[in-house]
Structures are given as C-alpha cells and as structure tokens.
C-alpha positions in Angstrom: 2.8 10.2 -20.9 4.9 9.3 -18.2 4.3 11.7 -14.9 4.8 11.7 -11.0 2.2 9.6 -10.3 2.7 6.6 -13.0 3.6 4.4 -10.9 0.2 4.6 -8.9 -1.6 4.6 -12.2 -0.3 1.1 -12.6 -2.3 0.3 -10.1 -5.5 2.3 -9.7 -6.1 3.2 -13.3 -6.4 6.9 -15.2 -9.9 7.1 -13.9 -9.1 6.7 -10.3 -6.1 9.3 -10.6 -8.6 11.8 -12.1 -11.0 11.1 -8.7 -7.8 11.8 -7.0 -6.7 15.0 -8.5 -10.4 16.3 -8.0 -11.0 15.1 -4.4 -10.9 17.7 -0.8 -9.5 15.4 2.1 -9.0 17.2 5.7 -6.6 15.7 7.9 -6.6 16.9 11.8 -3.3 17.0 13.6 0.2 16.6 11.1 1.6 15.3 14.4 3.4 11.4 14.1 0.5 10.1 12.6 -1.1 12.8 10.6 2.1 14.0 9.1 2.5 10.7 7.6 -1.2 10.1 6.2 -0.7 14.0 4.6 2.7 12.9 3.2 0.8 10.0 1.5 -1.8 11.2 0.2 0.2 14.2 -1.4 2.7 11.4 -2.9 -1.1 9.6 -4.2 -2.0 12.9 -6.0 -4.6 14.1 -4.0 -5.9 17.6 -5.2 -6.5 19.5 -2.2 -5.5 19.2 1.1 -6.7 21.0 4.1 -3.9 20.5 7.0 -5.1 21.7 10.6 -3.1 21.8 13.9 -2.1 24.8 15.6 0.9 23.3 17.5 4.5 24.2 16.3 7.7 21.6 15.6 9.5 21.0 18.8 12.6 18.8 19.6 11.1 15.5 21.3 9.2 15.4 17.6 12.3 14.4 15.9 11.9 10.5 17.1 8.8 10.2 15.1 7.1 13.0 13.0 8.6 13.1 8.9 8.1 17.4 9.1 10.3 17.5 12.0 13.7 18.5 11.1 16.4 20.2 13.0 15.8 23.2 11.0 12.0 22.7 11.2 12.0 23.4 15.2 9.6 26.0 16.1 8.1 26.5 13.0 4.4 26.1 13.0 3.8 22.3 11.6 1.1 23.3 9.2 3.1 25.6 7.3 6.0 22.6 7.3 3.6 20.2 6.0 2.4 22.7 3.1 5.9 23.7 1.7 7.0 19.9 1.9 3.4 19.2 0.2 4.2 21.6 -2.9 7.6 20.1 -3.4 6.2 17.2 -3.7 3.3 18.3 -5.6 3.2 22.0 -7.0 -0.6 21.2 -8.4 -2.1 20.4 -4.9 -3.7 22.8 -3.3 -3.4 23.4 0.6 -4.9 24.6 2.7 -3.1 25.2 6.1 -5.3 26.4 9.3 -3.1 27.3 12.5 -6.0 26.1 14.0 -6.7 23.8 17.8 -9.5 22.5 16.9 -12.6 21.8 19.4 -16.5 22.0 19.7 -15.6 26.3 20.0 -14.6 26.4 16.7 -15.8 23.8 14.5 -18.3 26.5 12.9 -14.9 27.8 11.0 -15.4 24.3 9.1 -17.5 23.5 6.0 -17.3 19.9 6.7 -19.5 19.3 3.4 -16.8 20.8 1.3 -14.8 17.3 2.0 -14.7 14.1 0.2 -13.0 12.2 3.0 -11.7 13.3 7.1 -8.9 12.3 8.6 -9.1 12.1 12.7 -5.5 12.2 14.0 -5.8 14.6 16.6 -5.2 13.4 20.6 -8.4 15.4 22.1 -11.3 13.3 23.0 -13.8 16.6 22.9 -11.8 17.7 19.6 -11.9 14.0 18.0 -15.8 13.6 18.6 -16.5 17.0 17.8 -15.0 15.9 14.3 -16.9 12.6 13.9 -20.1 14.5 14.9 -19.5 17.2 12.2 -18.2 14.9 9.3 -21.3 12.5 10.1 -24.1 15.2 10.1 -22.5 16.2 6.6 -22.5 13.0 5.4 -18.8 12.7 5.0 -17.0 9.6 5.5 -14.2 9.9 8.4 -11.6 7.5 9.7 -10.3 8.1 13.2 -6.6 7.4 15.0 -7.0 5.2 18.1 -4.4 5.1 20.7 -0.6 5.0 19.3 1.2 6.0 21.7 2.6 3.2 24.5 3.0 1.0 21.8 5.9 -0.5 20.2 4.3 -3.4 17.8 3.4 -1.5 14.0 2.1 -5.2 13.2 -1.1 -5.1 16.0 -2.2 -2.1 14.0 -5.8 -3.1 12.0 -8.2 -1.3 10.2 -11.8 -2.1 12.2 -15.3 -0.6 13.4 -15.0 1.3 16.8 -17.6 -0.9 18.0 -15.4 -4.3 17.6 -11.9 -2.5 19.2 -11.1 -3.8 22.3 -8.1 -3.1 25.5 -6.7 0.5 23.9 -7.7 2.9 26.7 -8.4 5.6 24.0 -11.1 3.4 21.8 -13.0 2.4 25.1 -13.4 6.3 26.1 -14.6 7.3 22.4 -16.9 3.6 22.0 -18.7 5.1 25.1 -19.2 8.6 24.2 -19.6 7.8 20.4 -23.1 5.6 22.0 -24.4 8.0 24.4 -24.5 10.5 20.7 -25.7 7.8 18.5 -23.1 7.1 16.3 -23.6 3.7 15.3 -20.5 3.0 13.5 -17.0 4.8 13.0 -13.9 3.4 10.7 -10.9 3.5 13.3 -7.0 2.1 13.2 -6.5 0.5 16.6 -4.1 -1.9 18.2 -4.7 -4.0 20.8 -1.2 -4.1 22.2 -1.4 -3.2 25.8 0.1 0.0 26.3 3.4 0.6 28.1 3.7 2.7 31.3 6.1 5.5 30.2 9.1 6.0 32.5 8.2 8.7 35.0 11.0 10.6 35.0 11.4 11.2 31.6 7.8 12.4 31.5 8.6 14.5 34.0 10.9 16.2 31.9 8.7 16.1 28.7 5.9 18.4 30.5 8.5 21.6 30.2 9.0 21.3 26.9 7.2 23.3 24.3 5.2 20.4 22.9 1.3 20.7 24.0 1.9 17.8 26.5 0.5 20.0 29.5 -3.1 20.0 27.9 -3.2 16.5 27.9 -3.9 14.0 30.7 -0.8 12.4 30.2 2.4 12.3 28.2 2.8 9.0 26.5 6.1 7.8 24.8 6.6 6.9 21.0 9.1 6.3 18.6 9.6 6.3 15.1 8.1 3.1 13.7 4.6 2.6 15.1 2.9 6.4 14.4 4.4 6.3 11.1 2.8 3.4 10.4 -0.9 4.1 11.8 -0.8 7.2 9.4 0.2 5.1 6.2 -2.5 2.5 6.7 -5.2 5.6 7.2 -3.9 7.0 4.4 -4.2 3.6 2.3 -8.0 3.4 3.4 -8.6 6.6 2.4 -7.0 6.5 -1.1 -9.5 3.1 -1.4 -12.3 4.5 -0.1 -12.3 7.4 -2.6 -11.4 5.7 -5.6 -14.1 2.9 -4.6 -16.5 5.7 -3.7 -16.6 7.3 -7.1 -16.7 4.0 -8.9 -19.5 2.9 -7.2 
C-alpha cells in the first residue's frame, strides 16, 4: 500500500523502513546544518527524534536555516523543528530539549538510548563532550566540521577526522580528539579555505540576538553550503542504520 515514504522504499526496501520507523537518532544544534539533517531524516521516516539546542530563531537565520521563517523569529528553534517534524510526520516522535549543551550537563543524556548522533553544534567543549559520551556508550556519531567561511557545497566529503586537513575547526578537534584517545571519528569537512568575513558586518552581527557573543568569532554563511553539510550527514546516517541492522 502506497504511503509517505514509498518512494524511499523503492530504494531501501520494507525491511530497512521498518529499521527506520524503530530507530532513536539525536541531533545537536537545528541551526543551518542541523535543521536540515532533522528535516531529512523526518522526510526518511525516522521514528524518534531527539532535537537539542537552546538558542531561539533570529533574523540573520533567514539566509540559511529551513525553520527560519519570518513568522518563526524568536521562537525557540527546537519547538519550530518539532511542529514542522509532525507535519511532516504525525507518527515520529520528538523529543525537543531547550537545552545548551556542554560537559555541565551531559548527565541529562542517556546516550545508550540512541541508535545514531548527530554533532552539529559550533562548541568545541560541547562537540567533544558529545563524541566522548556517544563513544563510551558505544553509539555511532558523525560530527559537523567547519561550514562556515565557505562558499563551495562541492569540497564537502564524508571522511575520518584523522585524514581532514586546512579547516581550522577539524585541526582543533584532531588534537584534542588524540590527547582523549579517540582513535577515529566520522566527520563532513571541506577543505575550502575559509573566507575572512567582512569586519564591519561582523561588527554588527555581535548585537543581534543570535548566540554569536559566545563564540570566538562570527563567521558568514549563506544558504547553499550548510544546507548541504546537513543533507550529506543525514544521508550517512540513514546508511549507517539501515546497514547496521542488516549486518
């Protein structure tokens, strides 16, 4: 019988659609790339979905991030991402934490619970923490590299952290990933040299109500390059979970 998710069928098979429908994914940060690895995974048929960011729609988000509307400003993103999740998927079930996540408050997380994590957070403590916790539960993760700067969706490939080379980002997280003893880490990187952002503009960018002032710096993006980091997570993920079972 024909359904939402037919047309994946076509591809994957019944069997792999039931792994789908059963399967727990966390994704970190429903920012530019997040937002877009949530929306495909709900559009997969993935049957739970827990969506954490604590960080609210704002206006500069509307170049880039699919939950950012007009009518979306100021509303927090997670509960954005869960009402456009059960439109398009009534039968998934989400769970949204208004949550920033770091080492602090990790313990709020059963990372066992999770067939697959999503990294798409911009934090180096909070992205490490989450490697850290979804390796000591034995739960494969695939981590965001640098996106921002960038302006070439094509230099985007799926490698180990240990082979990435020139983004800033990967170099900061190879070293600290060693000095833990993480041997090995499925990332989406580019090695497109980053652009320096024009300063003016970034200037301008700190005052808005975006998180910008927590980070080191603000780094420009536009619509086509985050939007496409999140797709080819979400692709590896989908893979990964229907090879897993199979296996």
């Amino acid at each position: 019988m024909l359904n939402q998710f037919s047309r994946t069928e076509l591809i994957f098979g019944r069997s792999a659609m039931d792994i789908l429908a059963n399967a727990r994914v966390a994704v970190f940060g429903v920012g530019g790339v997040g937002g877009f690895t949530v929306e495909a995974l709900a559009r997969s048929g993935v049957g739970t979905l827990d969506i954490i960011d604590d960080d609210k729609v704002a206006l500069t988000n509307l170049n880039r991030q699919i939950i950012a509307l007009h009518s979306t400003i100021g509303k927090y993103k997670v509960d954005v991402a869960k009402e456009r999740i059960l439109d398009i998927n009534p039968e998934c079930k989400v769970n949204a934490y208004k949550t920033f996540f770091m080492p602090e408050n990790a313990d709020q997380f059963d990372f066992s619970q999770y067939d697959y994590v999503v990294d798409a957070i911009d934090t180096v403590t909070g992205k490490i923490e989450i490697i850290e916790q979804a390796k000591k539960a034995g739960i494969p993760v695939i981590s965001s590299m640098g996106a921002g700067n960038k302006v070439d969706p094509t230099a985007f490939e799926v490698t180990d952290i240990y082979k990435t080379s020139v983004c800033p980002l990967a170099k900061v997280m190879r070293y600290q990933l060693k000095r833990r003893g993480i041997k090995k880490l499925k990332v989406v990187y580019s090695k497109e040299e980053p652009i320096t952002p024009v300063q003016s503009v970034v200037e301008e960018c700190v005052n808005e109500s975006e998180k910008s002032s927590s980070r080191r710096s603000t780094p420009g993006s536009n619509a086509f390059v985050p939007s496409v980091v999140g797709l080819i997570i979400a692709g590896e993920v989908i893979k990964d979970l229907v090879k897993m079972r199979d296996a």
